[in-house]
C-alpha positions as CSV (number, residue, x, y, z in Angstrom):
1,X,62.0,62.1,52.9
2,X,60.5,59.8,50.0
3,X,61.5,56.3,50.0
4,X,63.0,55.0,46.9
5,X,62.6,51.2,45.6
6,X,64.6,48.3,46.1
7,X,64.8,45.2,43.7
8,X,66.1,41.9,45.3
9,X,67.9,39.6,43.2
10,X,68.1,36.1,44.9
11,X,70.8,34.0,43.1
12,X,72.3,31.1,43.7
13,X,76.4,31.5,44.0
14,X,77.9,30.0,40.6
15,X,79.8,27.1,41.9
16,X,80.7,24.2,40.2
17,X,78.9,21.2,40.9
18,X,76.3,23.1,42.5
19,X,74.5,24.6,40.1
20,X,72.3,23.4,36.8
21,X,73.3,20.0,37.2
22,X,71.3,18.8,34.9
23,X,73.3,20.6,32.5
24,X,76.6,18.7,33.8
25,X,76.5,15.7,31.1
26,X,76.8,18.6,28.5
27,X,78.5,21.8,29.9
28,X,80.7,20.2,32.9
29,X,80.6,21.1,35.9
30,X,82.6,23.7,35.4
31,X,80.6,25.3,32.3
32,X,77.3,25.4,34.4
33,X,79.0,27.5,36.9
34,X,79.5,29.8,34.1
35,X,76.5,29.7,32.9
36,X,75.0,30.5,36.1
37,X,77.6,33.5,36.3
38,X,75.9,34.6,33.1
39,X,72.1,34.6,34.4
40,X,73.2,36.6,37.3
41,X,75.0,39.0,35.7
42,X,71.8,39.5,33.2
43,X,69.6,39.5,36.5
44,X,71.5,42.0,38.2
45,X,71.6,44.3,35.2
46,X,68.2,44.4,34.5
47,X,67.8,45.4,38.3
48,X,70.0,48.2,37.7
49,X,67.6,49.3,35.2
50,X,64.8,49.0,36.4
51,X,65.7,50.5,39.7
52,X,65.6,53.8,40.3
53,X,66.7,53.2,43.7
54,X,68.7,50.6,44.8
55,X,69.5,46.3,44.4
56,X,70.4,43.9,46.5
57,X,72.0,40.3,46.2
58,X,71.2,38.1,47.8
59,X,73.6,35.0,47.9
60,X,72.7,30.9,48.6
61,X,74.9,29.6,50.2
62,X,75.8,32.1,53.0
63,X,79.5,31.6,52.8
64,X,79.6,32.6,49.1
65,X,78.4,36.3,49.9
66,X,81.8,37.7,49.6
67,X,82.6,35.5,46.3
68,X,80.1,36.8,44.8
69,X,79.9,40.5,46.2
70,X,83.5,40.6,44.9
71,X,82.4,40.4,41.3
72,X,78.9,42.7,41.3
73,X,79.4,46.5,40.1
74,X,80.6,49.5,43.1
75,X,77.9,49.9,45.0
76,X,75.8,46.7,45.1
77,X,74.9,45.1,48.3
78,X,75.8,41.2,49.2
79,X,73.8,40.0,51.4
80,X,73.1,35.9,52.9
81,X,70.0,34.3,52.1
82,X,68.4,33.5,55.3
83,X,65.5,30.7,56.3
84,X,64.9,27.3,56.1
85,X,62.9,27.2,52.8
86,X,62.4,29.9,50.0
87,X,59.7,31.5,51.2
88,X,61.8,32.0,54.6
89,X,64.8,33.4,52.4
90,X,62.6,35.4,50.2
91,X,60.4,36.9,53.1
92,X,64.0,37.7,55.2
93,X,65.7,39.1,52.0
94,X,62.7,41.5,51.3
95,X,62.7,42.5,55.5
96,X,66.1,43.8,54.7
97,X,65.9,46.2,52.0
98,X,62.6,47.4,53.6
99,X,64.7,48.0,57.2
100,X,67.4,50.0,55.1
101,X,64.6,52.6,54.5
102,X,63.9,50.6,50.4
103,X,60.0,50.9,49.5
104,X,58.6,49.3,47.8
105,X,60.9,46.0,47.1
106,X,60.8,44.3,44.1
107,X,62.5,40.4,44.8
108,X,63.8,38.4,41.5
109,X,65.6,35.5,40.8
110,X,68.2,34.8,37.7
111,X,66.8,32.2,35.9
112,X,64.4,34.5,33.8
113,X,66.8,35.3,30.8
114,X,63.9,37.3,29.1
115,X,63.0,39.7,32.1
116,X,63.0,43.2,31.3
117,X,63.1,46.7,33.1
118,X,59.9,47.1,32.1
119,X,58.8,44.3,33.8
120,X,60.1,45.8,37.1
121,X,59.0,49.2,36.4
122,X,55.9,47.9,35.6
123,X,55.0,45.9,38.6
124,X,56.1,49.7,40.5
125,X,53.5,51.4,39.0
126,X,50.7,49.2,40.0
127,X,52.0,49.4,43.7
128,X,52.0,53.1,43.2
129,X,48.1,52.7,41.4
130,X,47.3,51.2,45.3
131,X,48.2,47.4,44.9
132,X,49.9,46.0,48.0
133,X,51.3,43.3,46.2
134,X,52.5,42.6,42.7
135,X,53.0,39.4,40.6
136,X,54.6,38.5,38.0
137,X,53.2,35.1,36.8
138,X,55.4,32.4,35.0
139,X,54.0,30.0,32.3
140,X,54.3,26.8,34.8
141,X,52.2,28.0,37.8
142,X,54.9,29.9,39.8
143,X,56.3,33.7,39.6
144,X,59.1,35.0,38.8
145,X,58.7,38.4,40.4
146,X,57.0,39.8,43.2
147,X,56.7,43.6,44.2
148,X,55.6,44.6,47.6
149,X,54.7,47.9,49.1
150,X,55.0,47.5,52.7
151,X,57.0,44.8,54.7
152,X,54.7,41.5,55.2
153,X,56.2,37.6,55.5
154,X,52.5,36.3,55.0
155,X,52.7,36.5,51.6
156,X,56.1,33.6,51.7
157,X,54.4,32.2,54.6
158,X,53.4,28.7,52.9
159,X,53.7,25.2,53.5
160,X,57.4,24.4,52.3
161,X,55.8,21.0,50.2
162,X,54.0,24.1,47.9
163,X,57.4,25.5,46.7
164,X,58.4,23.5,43.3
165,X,54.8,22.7,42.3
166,X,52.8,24.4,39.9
167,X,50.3,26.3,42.2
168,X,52.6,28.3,44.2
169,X,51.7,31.7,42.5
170,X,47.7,30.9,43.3
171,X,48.5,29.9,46.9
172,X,51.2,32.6,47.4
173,X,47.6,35.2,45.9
174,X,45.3,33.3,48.6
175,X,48.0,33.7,51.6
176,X,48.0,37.6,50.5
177,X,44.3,37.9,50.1
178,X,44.0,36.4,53.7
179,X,46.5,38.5,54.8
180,X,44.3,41.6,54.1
181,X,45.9,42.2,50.8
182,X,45.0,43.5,47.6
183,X,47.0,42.0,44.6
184,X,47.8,42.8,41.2
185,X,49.6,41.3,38.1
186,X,52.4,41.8,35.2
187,X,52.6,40.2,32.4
188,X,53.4,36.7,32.0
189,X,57.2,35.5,31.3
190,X,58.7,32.1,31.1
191,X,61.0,31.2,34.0
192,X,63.7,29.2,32.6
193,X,65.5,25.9,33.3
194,X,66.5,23.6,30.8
195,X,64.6,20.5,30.5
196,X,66.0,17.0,31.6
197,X,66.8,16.1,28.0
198,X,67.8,19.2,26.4
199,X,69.4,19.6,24.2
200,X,68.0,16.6,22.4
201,X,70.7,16.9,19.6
202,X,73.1,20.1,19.7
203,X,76.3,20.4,17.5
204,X,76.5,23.1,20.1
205,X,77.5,20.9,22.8
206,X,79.3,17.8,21.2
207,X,82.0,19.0,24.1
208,X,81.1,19.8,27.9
209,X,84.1,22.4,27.0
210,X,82.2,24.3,25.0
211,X,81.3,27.4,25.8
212,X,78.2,27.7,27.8
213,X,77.2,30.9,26.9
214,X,76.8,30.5,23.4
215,X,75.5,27.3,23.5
216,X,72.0,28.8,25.1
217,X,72.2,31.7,23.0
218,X,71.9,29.4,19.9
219,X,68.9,27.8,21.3
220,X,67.0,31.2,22.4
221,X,63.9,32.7,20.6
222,X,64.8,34.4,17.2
223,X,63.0,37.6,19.0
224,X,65.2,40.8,19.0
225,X,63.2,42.5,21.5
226,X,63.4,39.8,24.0
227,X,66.3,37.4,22.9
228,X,68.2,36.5,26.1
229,X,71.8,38.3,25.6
230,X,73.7,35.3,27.1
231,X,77.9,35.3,26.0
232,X,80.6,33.2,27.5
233,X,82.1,36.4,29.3
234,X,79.3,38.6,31.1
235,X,79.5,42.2,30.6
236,X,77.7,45.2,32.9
237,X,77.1,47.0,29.9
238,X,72.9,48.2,29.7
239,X,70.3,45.5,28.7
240,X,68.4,46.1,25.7
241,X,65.2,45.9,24.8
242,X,62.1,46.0,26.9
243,X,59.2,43.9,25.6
244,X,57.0,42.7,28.1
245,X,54.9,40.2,26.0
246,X,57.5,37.4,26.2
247,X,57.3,33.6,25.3
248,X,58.7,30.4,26.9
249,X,62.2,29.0,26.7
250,X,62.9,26.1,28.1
251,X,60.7,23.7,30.3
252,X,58.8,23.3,33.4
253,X,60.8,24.4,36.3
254,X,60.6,25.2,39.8
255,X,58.0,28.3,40.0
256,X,60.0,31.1,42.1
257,X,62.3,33.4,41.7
258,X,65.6,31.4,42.8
């Protein structure tokens, strides 16, 4: 019996007050929960469609798995982020979908508004052309997606200072090279937090009330193929659009998929 893929989304849970804080001063706490509510649903979506086998969630902090399972489509799997640092909780999230029988696994994070199916699809095919593993490379030195085809914790196995600097992606290559394996690479896509002052001047946000939603929407590249659908209430319904030559956002933020 074939195997059929997995993609890993790796979200934080959209609490208030612990999630884009930097966003507080101009959403509230409350409206960066939402937001973050937003970026998972788009994340989790975009799995959907570019998996032709199955997604997972997996859910920082542990206690919010059933939170958040409550409110992904029939079907989806909630699962606890496990480890002391990312790599720990990416390598352990990845371990599971490969012991439910999922290969290759695709892991993700939320904060990449302008990932695409194709993205995901694409990174499948060069596993399937005989990469072992697949990156997706961000703009600031990091990735926001890696594919692998078989089950291996060298490639997250780096020193916990690396993660939130701008060479993890070239050290996370090196730890898979000396691993024993080959690597490949998607196109490149801006991960996406906002920066520390944005945004500078916004009639969009004279209120933390406002809604969050449209707030970023009104500041996203005037790009139909790969505008980030972001609205103040989330829908499941198909995202559109699949254009893999994608252009930055916001500012530097931390390179991984979280």
């Amino acid at each position: 019996m074939t195997a059929s893929p997995a993609v890993v989304v790796m979200p934080k849970a959209p609490r208030a007050g612990a999630v884009k804080t930097r966003l507080v001063p101009q959403l509230g706490p409350t409206g960066c929960a939402e937001l973050q509510m937003v970026l998972l649903h788009q994340a989790v979506v975009t799995a959907l469609a570019g998996s032709p086998g199955s997604v997972v969630v997996a859910v920082d902090p542990p206690a919010a798995v059933p939170e958040v399972a409550a409110g992904l489509p029939a079907g989806l799997e909630g699962i606890a982020q496990e480890g002391a640092d990312l790599g720990e909780r990416m390598a352990a999230a990845a371990g599971h979908a490969f012991a439910a029988g999922r290969r290759p696994v695709v892991v993700i994070g939320t904060d990449v508004p302008l990932l695409r199916p194709g993205h995901l699809l694409g990174a499948l095919d060069l596993l399937g052309s005989g990469d072992d593993v697949v990156f997706g490379p961000a703009l600031d030195g990091g990735y926001y997606l890696v594919a692998l085809s078989l089950p291996s914790r060298a490639v997250f196995a780096l020193d916990p200072a690396w993660w939130g600097g701008p060479s993890v992606l070239e050290a996370s290559r090196a730890a898979a090279l000396a691993a024993g394996l080959t690597t490949g690479f998607r196109s490149r896509c801006a991960t996406w937090t906002l920066p520390r002052t944005w945004p500078p001047t916004s009639p969009h946000l004279t209120s933390p009330k406002r809604s969050a939603g449209r707030s970023v929407a009104a500041h996203a590249p005037d790009d139909g193929a790969c505008r980030a659908r972001v609205h103040r209430r989330a829908s499941w319904a198909r995202v559109g659009g699949d254009d893999p030559s994608v252009s930055a956002v916001g500012g530097h933020r931390r390179p991984s998929p979280q």
